[in-house]
Structure formats: C-alpha cells, structure tokens
Biopython code that builds the backbone (N, CA, C, O; Angstrom):
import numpy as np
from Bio.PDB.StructureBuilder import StructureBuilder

atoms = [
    (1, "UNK", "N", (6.141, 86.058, -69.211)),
    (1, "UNK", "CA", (6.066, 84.649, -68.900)),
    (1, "UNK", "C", (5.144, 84.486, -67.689)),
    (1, "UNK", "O", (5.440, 85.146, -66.693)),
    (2, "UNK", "N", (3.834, 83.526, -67.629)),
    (2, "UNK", "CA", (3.062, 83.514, -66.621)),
    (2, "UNK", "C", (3.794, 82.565, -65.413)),
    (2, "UNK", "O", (4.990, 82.278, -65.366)),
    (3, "UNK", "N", (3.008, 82.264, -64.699)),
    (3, "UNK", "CA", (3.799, 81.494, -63.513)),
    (3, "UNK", "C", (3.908, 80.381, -63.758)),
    (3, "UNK", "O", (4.983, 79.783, -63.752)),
    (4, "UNK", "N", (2.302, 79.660, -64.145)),
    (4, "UNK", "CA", (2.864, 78.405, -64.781)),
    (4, "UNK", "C", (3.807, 77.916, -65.796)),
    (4, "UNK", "O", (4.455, 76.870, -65.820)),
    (5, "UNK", "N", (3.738, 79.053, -66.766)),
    (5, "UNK", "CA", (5.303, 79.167, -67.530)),
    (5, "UNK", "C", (6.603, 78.792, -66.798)),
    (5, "UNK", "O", (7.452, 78.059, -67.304)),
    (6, "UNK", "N", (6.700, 79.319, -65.620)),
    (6, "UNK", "CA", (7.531, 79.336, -65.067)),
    (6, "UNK", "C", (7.883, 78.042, -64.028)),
    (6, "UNK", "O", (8.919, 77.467, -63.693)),
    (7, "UNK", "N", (6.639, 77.925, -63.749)),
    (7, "UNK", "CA", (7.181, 76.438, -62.987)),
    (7, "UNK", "C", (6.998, 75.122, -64.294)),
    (7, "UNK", "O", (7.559, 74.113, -63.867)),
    (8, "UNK", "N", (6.543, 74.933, -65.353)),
    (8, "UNK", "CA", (7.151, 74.314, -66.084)),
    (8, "UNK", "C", (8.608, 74.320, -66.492)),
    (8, "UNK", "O", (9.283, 73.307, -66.677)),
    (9, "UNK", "N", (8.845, 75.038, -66.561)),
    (9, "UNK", "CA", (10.118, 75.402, -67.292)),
    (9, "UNK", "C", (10.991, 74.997, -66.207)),
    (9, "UNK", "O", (11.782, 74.073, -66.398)),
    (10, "UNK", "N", (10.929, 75.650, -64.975)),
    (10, "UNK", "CA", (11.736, 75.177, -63.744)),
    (10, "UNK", "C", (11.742, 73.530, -63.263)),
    (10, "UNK", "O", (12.655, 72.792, -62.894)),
    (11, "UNK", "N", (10.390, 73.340, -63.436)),
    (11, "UNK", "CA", (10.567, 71.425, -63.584)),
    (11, "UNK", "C", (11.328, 70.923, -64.639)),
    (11, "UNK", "O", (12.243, 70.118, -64.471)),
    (12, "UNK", "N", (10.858, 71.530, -66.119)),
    (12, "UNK", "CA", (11.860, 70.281, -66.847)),
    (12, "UNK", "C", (13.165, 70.855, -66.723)),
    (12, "UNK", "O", (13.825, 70.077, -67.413)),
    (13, "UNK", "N", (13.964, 71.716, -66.288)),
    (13, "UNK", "CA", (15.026, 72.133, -65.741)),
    (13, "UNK", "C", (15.958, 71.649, -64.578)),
    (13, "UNK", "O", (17.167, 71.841, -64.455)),
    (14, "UNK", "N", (15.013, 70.909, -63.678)),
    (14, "UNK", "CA", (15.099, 70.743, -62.609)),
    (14, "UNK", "C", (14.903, 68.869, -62.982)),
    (14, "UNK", "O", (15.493, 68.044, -62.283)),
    (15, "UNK", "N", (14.414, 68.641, -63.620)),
    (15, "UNK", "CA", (14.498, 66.837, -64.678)),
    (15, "UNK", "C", (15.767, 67.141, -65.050)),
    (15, "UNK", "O", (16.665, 66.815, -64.273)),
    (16, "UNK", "N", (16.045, 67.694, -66.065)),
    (16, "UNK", "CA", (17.541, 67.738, -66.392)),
    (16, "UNK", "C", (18.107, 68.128, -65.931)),
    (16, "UNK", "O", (18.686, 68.895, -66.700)),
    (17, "UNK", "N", (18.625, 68.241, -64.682)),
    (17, "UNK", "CA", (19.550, 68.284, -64.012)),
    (17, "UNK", "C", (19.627, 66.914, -63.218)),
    (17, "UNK", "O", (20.741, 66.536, -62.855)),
    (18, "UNK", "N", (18.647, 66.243, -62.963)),
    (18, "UNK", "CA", (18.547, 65.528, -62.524)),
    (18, "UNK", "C", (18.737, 63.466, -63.259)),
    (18, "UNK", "O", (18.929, 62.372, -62.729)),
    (19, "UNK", "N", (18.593, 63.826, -64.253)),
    (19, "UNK", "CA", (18.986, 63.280, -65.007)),
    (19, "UNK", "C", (20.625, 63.368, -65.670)),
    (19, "UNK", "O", (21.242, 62.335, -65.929)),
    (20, "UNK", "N", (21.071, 64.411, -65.841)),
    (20, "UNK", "CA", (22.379, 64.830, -65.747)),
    (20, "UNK", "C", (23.210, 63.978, -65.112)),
    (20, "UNK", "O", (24.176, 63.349, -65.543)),
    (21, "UNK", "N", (22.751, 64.025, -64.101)),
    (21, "UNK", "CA", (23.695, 63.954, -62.937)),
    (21, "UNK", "C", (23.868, 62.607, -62.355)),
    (21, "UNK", "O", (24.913, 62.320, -61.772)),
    (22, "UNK", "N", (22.662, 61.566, -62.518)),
    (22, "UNK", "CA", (22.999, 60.235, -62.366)),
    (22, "UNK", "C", (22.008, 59.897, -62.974)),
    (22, "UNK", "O", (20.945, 60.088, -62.383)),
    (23, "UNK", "N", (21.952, 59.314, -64.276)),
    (23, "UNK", "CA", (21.057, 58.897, -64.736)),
    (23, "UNK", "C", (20.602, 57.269, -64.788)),
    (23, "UNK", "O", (19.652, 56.813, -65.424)),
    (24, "UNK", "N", (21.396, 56.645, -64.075)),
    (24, "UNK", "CA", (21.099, 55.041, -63.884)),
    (24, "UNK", "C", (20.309, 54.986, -62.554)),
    (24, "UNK", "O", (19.682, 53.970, -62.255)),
    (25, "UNK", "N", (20.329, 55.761, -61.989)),
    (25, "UNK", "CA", (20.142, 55.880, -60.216)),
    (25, "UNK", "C", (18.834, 56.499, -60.126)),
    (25, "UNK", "O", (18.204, 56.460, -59.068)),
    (26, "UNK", "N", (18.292, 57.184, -61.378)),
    (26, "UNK", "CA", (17.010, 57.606, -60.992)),
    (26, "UNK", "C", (15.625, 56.414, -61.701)),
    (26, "UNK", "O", (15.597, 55.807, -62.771)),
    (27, "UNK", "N", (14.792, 56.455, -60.754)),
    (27, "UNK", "CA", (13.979, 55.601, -60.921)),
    (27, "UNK", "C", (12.599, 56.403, -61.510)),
    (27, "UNK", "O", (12.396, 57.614, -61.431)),
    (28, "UNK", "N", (11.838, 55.533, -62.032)),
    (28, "UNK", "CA", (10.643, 56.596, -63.115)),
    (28, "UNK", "C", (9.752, 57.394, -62.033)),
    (28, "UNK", "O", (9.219, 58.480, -62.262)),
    (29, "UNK", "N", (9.664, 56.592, -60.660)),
    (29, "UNK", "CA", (8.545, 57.452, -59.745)),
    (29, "UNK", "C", (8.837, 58.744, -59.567)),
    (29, "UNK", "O", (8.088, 59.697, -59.780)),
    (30, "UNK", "N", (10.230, 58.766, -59.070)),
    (30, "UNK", "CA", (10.830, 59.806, -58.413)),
    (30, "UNK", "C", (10.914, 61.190, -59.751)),
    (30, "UNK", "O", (10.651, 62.382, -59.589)),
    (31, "UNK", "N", (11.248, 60.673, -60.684)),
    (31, "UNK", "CA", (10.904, 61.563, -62.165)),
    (31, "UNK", "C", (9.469, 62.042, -61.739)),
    (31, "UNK", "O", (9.344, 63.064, -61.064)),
    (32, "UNK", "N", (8.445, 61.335, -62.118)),
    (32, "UNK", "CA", (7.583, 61.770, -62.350)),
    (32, "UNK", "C", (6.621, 62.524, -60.903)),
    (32, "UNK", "O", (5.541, 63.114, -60.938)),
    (33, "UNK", "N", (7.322, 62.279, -59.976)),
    (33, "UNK", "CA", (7.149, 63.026, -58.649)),
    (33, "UNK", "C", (7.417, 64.567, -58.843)),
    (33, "UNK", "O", (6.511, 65.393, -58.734)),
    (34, "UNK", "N", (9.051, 64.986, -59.214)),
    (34, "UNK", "CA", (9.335, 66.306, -59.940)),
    (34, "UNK", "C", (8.779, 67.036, -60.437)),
    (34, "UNK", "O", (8.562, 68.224, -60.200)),
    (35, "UNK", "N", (8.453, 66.305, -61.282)),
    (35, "UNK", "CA", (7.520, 67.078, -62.643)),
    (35, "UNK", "C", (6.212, 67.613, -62.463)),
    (35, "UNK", "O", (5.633, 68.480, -63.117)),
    (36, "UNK", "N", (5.827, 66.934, -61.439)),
    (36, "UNK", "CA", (4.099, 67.194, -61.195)),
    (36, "UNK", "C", (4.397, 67.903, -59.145)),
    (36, "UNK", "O", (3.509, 68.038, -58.303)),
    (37, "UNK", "N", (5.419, 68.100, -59.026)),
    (37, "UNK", "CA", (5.433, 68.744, -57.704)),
    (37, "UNK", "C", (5.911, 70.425, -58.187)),
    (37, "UNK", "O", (7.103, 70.514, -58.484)),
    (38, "UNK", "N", (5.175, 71.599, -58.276)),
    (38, "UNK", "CA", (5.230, 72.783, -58.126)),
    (38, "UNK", "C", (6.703, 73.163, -57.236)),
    (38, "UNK", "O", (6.998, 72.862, -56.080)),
    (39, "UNK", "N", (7.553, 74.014, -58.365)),
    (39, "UNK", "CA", (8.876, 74.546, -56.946)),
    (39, "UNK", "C", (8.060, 75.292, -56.670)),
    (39, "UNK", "O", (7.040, 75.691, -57.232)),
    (40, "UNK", "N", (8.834, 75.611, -55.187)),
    (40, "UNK", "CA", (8.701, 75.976, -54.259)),
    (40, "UNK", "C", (7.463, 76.789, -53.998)),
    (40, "UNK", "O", (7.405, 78.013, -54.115)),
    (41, "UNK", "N", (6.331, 75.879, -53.581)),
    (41, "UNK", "CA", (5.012, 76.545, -53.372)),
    (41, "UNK", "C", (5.307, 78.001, -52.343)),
    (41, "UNK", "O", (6.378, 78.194, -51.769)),
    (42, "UNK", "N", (4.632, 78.529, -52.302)),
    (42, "UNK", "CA", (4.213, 79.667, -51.481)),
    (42, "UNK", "C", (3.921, 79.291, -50.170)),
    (42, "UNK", "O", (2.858, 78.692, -50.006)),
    (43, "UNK", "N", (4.773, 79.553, -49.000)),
    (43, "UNK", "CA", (4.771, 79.159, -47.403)),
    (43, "UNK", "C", (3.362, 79.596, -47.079)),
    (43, "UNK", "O", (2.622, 80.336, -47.728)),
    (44, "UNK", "N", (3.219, 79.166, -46.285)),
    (44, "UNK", "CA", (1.877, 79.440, -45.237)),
    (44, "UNK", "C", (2.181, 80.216, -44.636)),
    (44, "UNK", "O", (3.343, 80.068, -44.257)),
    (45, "UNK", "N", (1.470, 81.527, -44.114)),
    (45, "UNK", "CA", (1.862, 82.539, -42.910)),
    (45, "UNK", "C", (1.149, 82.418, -41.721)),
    (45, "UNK", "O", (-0.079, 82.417, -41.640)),
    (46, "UNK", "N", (1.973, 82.312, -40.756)),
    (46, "UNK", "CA", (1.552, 82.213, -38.839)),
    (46, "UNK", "C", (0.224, 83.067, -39.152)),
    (46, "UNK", "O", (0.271, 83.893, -40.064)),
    (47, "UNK", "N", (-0.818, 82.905, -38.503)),
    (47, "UNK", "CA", (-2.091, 83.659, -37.774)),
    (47, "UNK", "C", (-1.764, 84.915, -37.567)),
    (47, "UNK", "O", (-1.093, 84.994, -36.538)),
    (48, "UNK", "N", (-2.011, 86.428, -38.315)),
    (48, "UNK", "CA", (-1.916, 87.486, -38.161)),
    (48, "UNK", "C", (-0.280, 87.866, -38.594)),
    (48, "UNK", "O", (0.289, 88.869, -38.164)),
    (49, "UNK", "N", (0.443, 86.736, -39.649)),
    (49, "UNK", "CA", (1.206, 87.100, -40.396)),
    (49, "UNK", "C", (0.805, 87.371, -42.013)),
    (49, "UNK", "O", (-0.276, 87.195, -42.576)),
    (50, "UNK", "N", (1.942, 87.808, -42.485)),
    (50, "UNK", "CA", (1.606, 87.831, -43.710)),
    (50, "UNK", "C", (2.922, 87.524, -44.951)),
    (50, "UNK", "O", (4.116, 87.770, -44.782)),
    (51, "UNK", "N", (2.315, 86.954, -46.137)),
    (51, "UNK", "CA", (3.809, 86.315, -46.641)),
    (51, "UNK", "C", (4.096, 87.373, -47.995)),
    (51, "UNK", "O", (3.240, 88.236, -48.187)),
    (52, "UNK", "N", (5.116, 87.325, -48.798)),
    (52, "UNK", "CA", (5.061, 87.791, -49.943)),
    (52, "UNK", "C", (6.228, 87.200, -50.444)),
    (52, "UNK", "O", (7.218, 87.241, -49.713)),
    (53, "UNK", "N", (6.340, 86.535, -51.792)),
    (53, "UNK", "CA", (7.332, 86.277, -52.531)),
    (53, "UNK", "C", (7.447, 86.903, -54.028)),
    (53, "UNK", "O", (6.510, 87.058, -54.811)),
    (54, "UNK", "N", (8.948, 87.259, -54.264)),
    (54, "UNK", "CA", (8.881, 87.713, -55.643)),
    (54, "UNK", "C", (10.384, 87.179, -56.110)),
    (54, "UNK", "O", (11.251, 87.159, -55.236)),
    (55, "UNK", "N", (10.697, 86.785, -57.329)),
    (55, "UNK", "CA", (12.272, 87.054, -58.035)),
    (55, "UNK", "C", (13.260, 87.707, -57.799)),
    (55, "UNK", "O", (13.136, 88.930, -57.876)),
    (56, "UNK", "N", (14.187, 87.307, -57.541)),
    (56, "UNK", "CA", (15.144, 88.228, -57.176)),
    (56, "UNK", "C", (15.956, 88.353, -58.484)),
    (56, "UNK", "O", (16.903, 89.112, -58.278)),
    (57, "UNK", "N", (15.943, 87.950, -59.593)),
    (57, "UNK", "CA", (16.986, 87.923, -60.687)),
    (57, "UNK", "C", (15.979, 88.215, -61.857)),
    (57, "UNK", "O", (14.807, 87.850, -61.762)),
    (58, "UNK", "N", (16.554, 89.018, -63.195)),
    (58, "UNK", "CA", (16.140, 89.357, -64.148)),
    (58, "UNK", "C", (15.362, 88.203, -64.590)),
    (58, "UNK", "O", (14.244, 88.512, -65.003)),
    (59, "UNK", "N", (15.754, 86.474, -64.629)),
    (59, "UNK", "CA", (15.209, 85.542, -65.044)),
    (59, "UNK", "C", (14.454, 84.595, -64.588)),
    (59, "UNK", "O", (14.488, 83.387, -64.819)),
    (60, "UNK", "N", (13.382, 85.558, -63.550)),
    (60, "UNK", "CA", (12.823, 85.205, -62.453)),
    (60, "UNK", "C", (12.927, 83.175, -62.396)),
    (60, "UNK", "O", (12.182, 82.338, -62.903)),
    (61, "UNK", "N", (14.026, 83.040, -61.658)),
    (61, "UNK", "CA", (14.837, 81.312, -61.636)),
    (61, "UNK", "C", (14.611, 81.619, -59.908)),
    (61, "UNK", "O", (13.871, 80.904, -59.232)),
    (62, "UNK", "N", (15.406, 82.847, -59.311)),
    (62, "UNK", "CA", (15.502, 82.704, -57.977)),
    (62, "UNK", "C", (14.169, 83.301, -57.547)),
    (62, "UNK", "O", (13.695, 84.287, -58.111)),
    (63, "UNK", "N", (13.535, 82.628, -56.457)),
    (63, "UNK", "CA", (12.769, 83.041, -55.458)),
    (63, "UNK", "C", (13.127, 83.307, -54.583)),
    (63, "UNK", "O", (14.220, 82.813, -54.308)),
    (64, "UNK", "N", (12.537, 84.184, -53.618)),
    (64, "UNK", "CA", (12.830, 84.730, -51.871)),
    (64, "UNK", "C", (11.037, 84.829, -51.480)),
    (64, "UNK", "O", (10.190, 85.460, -52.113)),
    (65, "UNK", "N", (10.972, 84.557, -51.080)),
    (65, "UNK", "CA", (9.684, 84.863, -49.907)),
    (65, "UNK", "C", (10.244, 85.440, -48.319)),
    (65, "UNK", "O", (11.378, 85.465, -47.841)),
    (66, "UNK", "N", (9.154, 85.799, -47.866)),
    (66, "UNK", "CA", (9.600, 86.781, -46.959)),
    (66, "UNK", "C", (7.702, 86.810, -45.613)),
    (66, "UNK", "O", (6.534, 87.107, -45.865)),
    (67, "UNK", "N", (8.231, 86.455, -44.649)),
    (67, "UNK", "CA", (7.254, 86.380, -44.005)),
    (67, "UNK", "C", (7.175, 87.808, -43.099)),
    (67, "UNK", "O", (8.160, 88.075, -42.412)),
    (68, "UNK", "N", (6.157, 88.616, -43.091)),
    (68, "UNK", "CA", (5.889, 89.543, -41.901)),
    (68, "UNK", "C", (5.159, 89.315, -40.687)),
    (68, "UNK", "O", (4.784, 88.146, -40.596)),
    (69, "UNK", "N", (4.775, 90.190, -39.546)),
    (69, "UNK", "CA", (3.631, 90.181, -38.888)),
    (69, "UNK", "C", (3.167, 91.564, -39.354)),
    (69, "UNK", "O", (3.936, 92.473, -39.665)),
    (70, "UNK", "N", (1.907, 91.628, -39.370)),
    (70, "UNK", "CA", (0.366, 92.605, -39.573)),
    (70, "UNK", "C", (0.699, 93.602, -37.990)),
    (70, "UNK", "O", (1.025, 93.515, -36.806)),
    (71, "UNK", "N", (0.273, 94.645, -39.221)),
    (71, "UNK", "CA", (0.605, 95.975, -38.063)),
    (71, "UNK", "C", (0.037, 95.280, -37.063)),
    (71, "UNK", "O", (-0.635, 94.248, -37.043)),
    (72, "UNK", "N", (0.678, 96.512, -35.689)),
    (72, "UNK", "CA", (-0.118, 95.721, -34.340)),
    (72, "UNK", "C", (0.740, 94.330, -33.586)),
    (72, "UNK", "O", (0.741, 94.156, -32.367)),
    (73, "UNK", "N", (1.214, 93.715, -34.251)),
    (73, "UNK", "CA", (1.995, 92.272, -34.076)),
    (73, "UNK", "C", (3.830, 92.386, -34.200)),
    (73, "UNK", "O", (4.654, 93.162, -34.686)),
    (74, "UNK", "N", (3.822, 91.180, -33.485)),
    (74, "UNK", "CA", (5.317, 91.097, -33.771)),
    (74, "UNK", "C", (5.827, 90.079, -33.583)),
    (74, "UNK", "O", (5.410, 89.456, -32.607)),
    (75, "UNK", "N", (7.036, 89.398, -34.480)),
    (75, "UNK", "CA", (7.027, 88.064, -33.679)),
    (75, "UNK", "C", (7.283, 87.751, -32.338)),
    (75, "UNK", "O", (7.302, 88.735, -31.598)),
    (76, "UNK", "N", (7.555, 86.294, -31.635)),
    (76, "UNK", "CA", (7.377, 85.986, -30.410)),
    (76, "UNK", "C", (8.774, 85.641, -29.909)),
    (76, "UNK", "O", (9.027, 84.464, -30.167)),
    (77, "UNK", "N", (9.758, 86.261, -29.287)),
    (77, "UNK", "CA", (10.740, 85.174, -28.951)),
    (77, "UNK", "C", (11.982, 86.796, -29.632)),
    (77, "UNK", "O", (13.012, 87.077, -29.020)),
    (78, "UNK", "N", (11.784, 87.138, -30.186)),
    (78, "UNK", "CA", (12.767, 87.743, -31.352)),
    (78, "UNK", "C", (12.667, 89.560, -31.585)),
    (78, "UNK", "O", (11.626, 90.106, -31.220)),
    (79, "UNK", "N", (13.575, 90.248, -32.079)),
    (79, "UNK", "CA", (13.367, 91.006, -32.074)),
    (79, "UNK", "C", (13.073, 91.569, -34.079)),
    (79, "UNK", "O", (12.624, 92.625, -34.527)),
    (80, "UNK", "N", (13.547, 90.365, -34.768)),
    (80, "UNK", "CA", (13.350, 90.237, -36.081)),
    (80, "UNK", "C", (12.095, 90.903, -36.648)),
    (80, "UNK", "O", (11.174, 90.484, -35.946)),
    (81, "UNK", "N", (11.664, 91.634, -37.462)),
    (81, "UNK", "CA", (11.434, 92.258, -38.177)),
    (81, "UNK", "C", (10.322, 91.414, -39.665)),
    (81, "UNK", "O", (9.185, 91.694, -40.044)),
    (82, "UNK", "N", (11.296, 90.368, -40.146)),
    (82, "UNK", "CA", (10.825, 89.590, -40.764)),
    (82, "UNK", "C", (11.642, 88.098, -41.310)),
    (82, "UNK", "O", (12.827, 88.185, -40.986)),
    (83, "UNK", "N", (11.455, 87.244, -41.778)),
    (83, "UNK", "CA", (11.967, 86.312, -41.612)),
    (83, "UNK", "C", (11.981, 86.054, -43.739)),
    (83, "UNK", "O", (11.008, 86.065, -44.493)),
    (84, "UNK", "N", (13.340, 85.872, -44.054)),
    (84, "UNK", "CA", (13.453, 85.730, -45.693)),
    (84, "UNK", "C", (13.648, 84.411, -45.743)),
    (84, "UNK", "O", (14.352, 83.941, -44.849)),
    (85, "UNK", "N", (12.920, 83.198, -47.097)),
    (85, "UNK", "CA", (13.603, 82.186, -47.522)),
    (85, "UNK", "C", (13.873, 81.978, -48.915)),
    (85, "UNK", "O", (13.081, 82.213, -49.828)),
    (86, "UNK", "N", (15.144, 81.483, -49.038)),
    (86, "UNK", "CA", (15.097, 81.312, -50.548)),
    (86, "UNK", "C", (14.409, 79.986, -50.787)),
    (86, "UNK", "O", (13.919, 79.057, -50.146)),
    (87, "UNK", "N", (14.591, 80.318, -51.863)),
    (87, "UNK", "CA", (14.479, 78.460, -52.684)),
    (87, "UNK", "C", (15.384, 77.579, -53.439)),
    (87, "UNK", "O", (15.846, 77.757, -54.565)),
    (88, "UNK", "N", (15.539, 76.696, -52.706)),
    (88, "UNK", "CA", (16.700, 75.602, -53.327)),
    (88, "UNK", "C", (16.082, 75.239, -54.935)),
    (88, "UNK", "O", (15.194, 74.421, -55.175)),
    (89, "UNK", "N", (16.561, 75.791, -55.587)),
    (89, "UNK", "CA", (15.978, 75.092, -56.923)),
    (89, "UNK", "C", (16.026, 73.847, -57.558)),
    (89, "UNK", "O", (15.354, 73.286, -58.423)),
    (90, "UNK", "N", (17.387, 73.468, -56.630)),
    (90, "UNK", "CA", (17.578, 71.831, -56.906)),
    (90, "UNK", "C", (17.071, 71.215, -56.222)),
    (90, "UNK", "O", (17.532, 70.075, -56.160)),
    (91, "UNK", "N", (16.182, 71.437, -55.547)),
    (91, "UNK", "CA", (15.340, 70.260, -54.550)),
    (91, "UNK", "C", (13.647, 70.793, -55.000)),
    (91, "UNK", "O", (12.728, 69.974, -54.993)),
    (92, "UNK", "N", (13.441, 72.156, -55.350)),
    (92, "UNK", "CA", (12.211, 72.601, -55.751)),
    (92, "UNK", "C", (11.291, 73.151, -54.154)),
    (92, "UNK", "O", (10.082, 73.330, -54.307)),
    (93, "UNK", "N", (11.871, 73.395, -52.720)),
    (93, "UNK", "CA", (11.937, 73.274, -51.859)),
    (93, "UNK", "C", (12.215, 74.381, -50.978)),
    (93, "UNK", "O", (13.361, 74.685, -51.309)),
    (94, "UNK", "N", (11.975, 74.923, -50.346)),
    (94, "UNK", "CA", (12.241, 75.995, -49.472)),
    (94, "UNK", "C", (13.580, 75.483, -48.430)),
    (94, "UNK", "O", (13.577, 74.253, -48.370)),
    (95, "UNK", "N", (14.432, 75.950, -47.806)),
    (95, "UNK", "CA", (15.544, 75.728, -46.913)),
    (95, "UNK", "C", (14.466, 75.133, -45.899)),
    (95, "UNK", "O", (14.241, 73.924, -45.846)),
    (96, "UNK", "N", (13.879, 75.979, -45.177)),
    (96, "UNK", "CA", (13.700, 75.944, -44.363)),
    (96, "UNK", "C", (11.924, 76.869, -44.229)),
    (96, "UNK", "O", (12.122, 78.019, -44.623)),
    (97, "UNK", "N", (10.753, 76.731, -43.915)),
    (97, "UNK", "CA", (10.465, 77.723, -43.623)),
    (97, "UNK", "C", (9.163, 77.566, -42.565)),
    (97, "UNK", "O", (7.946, 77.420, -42.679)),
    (98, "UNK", "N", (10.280, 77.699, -41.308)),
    (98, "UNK", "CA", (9.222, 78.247, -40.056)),
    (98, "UNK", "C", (9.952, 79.788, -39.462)),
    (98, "UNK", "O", (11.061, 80.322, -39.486)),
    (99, "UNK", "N", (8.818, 80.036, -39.029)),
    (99, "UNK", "CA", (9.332, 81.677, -38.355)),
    (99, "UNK", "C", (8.205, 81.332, -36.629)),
    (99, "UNK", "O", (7.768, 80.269, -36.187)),
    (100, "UNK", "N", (8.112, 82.466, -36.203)),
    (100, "UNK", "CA", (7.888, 82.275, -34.522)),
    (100, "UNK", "C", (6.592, 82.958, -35.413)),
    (100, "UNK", "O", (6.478, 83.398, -36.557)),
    (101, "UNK", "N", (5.177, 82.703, -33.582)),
    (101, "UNK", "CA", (3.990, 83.424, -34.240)),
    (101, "UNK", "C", (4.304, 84.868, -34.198)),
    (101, "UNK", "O", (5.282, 85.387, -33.659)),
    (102, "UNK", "N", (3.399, 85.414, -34.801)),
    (102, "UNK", "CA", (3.156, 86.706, -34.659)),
    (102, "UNK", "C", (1.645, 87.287, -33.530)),
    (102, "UNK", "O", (0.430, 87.400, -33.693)),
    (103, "UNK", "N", (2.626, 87.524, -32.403)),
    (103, "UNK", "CA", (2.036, 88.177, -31.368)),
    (103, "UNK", "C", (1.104, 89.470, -30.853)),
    (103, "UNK", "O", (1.844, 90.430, -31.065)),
    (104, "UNK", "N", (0.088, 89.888, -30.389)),
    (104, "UNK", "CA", (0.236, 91.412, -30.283)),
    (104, "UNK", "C", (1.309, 92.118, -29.800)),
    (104, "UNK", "O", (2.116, 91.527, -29.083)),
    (105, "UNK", "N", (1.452, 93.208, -30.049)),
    (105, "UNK", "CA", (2.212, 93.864, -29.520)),
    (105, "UNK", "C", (2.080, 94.226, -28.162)),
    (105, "UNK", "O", (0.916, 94.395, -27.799)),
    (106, "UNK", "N", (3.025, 94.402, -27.255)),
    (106, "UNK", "CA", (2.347, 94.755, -25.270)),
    (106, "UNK", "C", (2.574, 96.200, -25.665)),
    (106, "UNK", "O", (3.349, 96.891, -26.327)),
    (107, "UNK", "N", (1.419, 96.298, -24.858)),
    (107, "UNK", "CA", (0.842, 98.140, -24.797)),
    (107, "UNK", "C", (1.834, 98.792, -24.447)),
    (107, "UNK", "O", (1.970, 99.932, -24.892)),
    (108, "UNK", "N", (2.906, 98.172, -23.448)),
    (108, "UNK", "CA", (3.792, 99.236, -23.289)),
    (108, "UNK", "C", (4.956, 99.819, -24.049)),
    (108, "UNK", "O", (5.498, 100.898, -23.805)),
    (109, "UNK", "N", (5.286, 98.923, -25.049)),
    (109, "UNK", "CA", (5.705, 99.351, -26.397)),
    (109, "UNK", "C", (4.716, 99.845, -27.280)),
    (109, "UNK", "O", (5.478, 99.549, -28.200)),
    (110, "UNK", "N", (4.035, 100.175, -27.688)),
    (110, "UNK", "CA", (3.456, 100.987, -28.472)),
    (110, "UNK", "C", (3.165, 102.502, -28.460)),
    (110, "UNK", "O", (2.432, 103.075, -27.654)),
    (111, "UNK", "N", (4.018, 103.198, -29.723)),
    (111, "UNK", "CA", (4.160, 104.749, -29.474)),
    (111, "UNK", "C", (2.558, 105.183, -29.946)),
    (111, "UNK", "O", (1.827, 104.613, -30.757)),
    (112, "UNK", "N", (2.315, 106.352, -29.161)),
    (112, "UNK", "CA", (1.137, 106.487, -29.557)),
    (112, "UNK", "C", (1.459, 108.103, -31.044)),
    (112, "UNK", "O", (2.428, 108.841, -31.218)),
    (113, "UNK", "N", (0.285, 108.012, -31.669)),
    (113, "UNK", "CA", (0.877, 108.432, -32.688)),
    (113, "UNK", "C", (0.848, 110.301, -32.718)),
    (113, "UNK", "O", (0.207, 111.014, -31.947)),
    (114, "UNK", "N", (1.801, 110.779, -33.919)),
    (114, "UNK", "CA", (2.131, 111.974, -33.479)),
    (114, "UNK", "C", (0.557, 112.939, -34.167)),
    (114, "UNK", "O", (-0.138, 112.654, -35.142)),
    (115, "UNK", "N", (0.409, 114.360, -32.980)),
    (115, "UNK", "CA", (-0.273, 115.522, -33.891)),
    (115, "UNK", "C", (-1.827, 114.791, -33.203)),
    (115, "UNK", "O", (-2.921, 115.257, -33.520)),
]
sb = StructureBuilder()
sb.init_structure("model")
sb.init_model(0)
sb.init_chain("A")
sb.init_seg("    ")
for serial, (resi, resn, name, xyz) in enumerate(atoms, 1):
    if name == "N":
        sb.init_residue(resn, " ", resi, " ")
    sb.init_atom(name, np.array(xyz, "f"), 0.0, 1.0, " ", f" {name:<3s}", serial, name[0])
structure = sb.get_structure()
C-alpha cells in the first residue's frame, strides 16, 4: 500500500468517524477540510536536527515520528536523547510537536575517540 493509499484511506476513515458520531452537527466545510488535509504531515526538524517517522502497527493506522539531533549536537535545556510523537488519528494531527534546538555539543563533554 503506497502512502497516498494510505492517507486516503485514513481520511475517508477519519469522515466516517466523523460523521458517525454527530452527523447533524457537521457542516460541509469542515468535511471537506478533512478530506483534503493529509494526517499527520511529517514535523519539521530544529536546525541540525533530524526527523524520522514510521508505523508502529502491522496496519500501518498508527504513526510515531521521532525527532533527533545530528551527531555533534544535542538538545538545549534537557538531557533527552530524542523526542517521540504520536498521531491522534482522530484529529489527523500530531499531540504536540515541539522539541528544544539542537545545540553543539561543549567541548568539554566530548569523548575523544578510542585507538
């Protein structure tokens, strides 16, 4: 199944549910807003980050993306590693997704390497 396969399928999925669920209450814009809005696009990554998302379930439905920093970097503020978001499928929407920049690293943490 290609991707656009997949976000079709997740829109009219994501219509019927929505329709389901109150169907006097939805108005035609807001339909047709759904349908033509992509779930959960692919986050943007901080300057000298980097992102990657893949499926977490056999029926690739759930997404996770996952933000890093690029060797050399780290985030700012945190001792985190990397920062995961899912995707609300009922909104088509990420929770949430900011993370801190990704910093150089200070020289005095950096091991120098072995051999």
């Amino acid at each position: 199944m290609t991707r656009q396969e997949i976000v079709l399928a997740a829109s009219l999925w994501l219509l019927i549910v929505i329709l389901v669920t109150d169907a006097r209450s939805v108005q035609k814009s807001q339909l047709q807003r759904n349908v033509a809005t992509p779930i959960c696009p692919t986050p943007t990554a901080p300057p000298n980050g980097v992102v990657s998302c893949e499926y977490s379930d056999p029926l690739q439905i759930q997404i996770f993306c996952t933000i890093t920093c690029k060797a050399g970097y780290m985030f700012r503020g945190t001792d985190a590693m990397d920062f995961v978001f899912p995707c609300d499928v009922s909104t088509g929407f990420y929770d949430t997704v900011t993370s801190p920049d990704c910093i150089p690293v200070p020289r005095s943490t950096l091991v120098p390497p072995l051999g």
